[in-house]
C-alpha positions as CSV (number, residue, x, y, z in Angstrom):
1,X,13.4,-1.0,106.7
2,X,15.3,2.2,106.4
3,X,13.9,4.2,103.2
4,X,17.1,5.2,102.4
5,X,18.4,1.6,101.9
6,X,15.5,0.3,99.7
7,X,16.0,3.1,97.5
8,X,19.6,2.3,97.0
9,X,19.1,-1.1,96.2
10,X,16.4,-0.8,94.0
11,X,18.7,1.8,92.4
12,X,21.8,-1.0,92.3
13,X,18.8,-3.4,91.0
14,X,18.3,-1.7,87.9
15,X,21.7,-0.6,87.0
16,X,22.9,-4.1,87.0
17,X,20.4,-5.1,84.6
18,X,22.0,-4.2,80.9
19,X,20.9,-6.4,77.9
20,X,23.7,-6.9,75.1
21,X,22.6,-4.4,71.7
22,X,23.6,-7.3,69.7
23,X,21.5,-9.9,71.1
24,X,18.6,-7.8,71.4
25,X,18.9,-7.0,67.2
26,X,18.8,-10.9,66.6
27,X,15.6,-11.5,68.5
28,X,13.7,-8.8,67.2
29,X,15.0,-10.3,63.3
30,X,13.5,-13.2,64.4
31,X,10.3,-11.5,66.2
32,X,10.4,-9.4,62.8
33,X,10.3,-11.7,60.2
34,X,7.5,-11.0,57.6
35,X,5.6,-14.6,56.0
36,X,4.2,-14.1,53.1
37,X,1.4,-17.0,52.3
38,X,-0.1,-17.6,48.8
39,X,-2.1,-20.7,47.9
40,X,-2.2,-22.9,44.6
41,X,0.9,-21.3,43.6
42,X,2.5,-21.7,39.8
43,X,5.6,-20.2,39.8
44,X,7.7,-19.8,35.6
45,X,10.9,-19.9,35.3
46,X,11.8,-19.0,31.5
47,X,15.2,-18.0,29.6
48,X,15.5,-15.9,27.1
49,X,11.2,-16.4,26.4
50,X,11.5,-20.3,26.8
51,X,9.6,-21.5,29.5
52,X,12.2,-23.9,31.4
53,X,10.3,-24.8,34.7
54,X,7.2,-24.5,36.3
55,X,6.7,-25.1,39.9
56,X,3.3,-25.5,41.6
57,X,2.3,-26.1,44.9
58,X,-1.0,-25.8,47.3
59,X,1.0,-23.8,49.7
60,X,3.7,-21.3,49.4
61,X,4.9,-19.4,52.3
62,X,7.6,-16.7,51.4
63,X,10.0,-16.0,54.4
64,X,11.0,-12.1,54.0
65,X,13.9,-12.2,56.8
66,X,16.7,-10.4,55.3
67,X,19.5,-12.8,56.5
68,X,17.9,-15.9,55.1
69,X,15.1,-15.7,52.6
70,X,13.4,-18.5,51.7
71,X,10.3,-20.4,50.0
72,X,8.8,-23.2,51.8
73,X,6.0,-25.4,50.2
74,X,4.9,-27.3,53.1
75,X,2.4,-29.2,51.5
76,X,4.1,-30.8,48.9
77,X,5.6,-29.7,45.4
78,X,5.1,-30.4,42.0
79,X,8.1,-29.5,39.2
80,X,7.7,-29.6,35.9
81,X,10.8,-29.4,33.3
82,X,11.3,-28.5,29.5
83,X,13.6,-28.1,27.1
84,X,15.0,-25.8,24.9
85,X,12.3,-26.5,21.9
86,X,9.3,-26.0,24.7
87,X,9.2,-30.2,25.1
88,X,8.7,-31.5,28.6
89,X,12.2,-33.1,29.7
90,X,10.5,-34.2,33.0
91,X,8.7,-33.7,36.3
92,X,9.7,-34.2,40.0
93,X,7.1,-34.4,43.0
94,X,7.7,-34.2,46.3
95,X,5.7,-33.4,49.7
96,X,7.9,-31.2,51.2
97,X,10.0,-28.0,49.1
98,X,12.5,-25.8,50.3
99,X,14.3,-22.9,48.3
100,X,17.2,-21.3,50.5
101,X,18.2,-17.9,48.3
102,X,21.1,-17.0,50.0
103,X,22.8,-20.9,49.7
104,X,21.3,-20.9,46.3
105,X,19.9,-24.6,47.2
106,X,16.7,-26.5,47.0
107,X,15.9,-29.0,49.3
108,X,12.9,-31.8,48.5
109,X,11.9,-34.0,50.8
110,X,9.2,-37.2,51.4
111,X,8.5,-39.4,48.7
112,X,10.6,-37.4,46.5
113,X,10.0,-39.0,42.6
114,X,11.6,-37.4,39.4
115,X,10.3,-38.9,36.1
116,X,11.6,-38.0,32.8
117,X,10.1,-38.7,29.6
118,X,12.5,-41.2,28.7
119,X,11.0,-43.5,31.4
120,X,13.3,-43.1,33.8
121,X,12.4,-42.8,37.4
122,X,14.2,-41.6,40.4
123,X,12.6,-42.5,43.9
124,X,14.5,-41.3,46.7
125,X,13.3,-39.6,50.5
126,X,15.7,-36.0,49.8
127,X,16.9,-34.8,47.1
128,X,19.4,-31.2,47.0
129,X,20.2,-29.0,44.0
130,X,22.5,-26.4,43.9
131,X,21.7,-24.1,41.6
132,X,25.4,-22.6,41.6
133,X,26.6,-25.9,41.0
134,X,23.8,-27.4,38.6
135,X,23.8,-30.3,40.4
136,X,21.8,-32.8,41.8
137,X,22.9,-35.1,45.3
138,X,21.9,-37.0,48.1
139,X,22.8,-39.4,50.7
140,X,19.7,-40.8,51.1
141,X,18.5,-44.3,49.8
142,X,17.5,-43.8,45.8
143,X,16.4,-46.1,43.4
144,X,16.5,-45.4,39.6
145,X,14.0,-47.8,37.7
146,X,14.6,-47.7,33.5
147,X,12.9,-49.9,30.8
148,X,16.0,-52.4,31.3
149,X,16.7,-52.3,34.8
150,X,16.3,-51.2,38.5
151,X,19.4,-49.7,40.4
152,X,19.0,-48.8,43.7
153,X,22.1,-47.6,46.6
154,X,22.7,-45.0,48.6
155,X,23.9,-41.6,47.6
156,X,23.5,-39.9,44.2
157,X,25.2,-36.8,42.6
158,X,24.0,-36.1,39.1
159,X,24.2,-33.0,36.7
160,X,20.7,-31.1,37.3
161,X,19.3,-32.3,34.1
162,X,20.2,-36.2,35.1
163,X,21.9,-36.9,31.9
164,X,24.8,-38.2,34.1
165,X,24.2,-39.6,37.5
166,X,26.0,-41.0,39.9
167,X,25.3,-44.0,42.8
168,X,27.8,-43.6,45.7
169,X,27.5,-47.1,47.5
170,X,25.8,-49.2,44.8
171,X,23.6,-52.0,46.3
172,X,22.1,-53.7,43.8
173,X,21.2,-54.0,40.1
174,X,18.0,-56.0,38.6
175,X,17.7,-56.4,35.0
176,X,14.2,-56.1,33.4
177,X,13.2,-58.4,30.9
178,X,9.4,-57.1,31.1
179,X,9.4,-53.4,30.8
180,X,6.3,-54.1,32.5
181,X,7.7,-54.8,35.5
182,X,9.6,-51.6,36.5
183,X,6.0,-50.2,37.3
184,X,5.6,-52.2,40.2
């Protein structure tokens, strides 16, 4: 083979190889993306010196990436809630957590159960809260179990505090004579 002619097409070879700037950016963000990982976590949330939640967890991993930060607890949640006078309002579990800053949303997910002291009892597989929104929804199967009755449907939407809430598609209603028997 001529010299000459390998030469020019290795030079042809490498000039039409050009990768786009903006595609190259995106995958080192990804490549780039810091995790931060702290165990038995216990995270307080207070207002104005009033505790108002603490969140625990086994597992926290912190996701730095600029364009989507986020907390993951991949090993399960626990959420506790209180009140203005320092009283415990309620507490949520779950085995899954996600807080998305940027949305301002937190996802829970797998045998997701919110208790408040009032004995009510919300059992449901995800549950979503907006934080802009203060509110509370799914579209998932839930079942709310009180000292009277048992309501279970599909979809909820509820203020973030539960005080109102809201079944979607309504399947059933079972009223409890025994308040015994809601802890089945």
């Amino acid at each position: 083979m001529n010299p000459w002619l390998a030469i020019a097409l290795l030079a042809l070879v490498m000039c039409a190889c050009e990768n786009d700037p903006a595609e190259v950016a995106a995958l080192n963000a990804k490549l780039n993306t810091s995790v931060e990982r702290a165990e038995k976590v216990k995270i307080i949330y207070s207002d104005s010196a009033v505790v108002r939640v603490i969140i625990s967890g086994p597992v926290m991993l912190s996701y730095l990436d600029s364009s989507e930060p986020r907390q993951e607890f991949p090993d399960g949640v626990h959420v506790d809630f209180f009140g203005p006078n320092r009283e415990k309002t309620g507490e949520l579990t779950a085995r899954y957590g996600l807080r998305m800053e940027r949305k301002g949303q937190v996802v829970v997910r797998d045998s997701v159960v919110w208790e408040s002291v009032k004995q009510e009892k919300l059992e449901t597989e995800e549950l979503i809260w907006d934080e802009k929104t203060a509110k509370v929804y799914t579209q998932k199967f839930v079942r709310i179990t009180r000292p009277d009755e048992i309501i279970y449907g599909y979809g909820l939407r509820a203020n973030q505090d539960f005080s109102e809430a809201r079944i979607n598609a309504v399947e059933g209603r079972i009223k409890v004579d025994d308040p015994g028997q809601t802890n089945q």
